[in-house]
C-alpha positions in Angstrom: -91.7 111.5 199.4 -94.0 109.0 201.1 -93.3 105.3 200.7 -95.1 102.5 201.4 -94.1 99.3 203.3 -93.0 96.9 201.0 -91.8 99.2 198.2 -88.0 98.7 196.5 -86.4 101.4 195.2 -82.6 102.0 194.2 -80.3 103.7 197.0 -77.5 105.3 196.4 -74.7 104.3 199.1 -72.0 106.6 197.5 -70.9 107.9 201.1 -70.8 105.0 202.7 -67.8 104.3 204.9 -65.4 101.0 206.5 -67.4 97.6 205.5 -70.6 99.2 204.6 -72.2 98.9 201.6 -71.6 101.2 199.1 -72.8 102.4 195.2 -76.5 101.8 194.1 -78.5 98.9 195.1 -81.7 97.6 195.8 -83.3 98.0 198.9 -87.1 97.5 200.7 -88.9 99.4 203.0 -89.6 97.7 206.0 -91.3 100.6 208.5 -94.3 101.0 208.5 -96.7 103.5 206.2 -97.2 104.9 209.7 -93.6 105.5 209.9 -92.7 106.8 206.6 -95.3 109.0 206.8 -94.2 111.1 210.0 -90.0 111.1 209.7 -87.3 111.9 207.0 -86.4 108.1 207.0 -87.4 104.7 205.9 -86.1 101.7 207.3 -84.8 99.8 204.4 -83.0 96.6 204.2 -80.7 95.3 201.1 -81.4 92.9 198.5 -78.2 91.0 197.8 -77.8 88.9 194.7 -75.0 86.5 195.4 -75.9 82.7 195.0 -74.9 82.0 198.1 -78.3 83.0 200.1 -79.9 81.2 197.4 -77.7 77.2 197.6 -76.6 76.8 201.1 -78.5 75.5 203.8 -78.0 77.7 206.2 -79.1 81.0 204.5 -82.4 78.9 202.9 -83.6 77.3 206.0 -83.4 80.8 208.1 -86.5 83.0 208.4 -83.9 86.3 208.2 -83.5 85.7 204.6 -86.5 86.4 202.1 -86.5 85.5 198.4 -87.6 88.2 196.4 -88.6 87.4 192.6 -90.5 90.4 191.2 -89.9 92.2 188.4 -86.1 93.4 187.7 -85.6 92.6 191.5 -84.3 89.1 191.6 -82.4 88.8 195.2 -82.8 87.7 199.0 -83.4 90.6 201.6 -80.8 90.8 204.2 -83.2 91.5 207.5 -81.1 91.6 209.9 -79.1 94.7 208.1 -82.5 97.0 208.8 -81.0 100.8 208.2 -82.5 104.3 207.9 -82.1 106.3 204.8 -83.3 109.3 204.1 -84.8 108.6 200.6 -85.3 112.3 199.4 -81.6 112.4 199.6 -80.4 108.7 198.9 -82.7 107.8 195.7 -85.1 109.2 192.5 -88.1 108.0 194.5 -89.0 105.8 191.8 -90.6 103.0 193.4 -89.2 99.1 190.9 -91.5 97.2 192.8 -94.7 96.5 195.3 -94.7 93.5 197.1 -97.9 91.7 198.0 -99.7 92.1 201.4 -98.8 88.2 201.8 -94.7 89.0 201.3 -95.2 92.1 203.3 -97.1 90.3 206.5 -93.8 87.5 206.2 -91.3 89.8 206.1 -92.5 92.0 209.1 -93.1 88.3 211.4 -89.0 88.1 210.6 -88.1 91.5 210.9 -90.2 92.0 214.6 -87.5 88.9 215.9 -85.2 91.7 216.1 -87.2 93.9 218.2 
């Protein structure tokens, strides 16, 4: 399966363990096409749907959480939870949604903060 940077796809977090996040959610592919191309695993990070990154200040103001509004994806990605999967094994490879080279270009400005 090759994906591309800036896909969203379902993941299925059945196995998780402790605090982490478990059953099927949204996440987006943050490596690069690069990347995905040469390993087993994407970096993805989650799309979370609670209100709360949506109201308070704190979440809205801080360049480590990106509204996403495409499609059946309706969220904020969590960057600073970046995680490999291996998405042969963790989804149906059915790509939901694309995001544009513009959302794409933001999101990787945040995500490199980390690295």
């Amino acid at each position: 399966m090759r994906l591309k940077q800036g896909a969203i796809l379902w993941i299925n977090l059945d196995s998780a363990k402790g605090t982490e996040t478990k059953k099927k959610r949204s996440r987006l592919v943050v490596s690069t096409d690069h990347y995905n191309r040469y390993f087993n695993t994407a970096l993805v990070v989650p799309i979370n749907t609670s209100d709360k990154y949506r109201t308070l200040e704190k979440y809205v103001k801080s360049p480590l959480f990106i509204r996403i509004d495409k499609g059946e994806i309706q969220g904020t990605a969590l960057l600073q939870h970046v995680c490999a999967v291996d998405p042969t094994e963790r989804s149906n490879g059915k790509v939901v949604v694309i995001l544009s080279q513009q959302e794409i270009s933001t999101i990787r400005t945040a995500v490199q903060q980390f690295f």
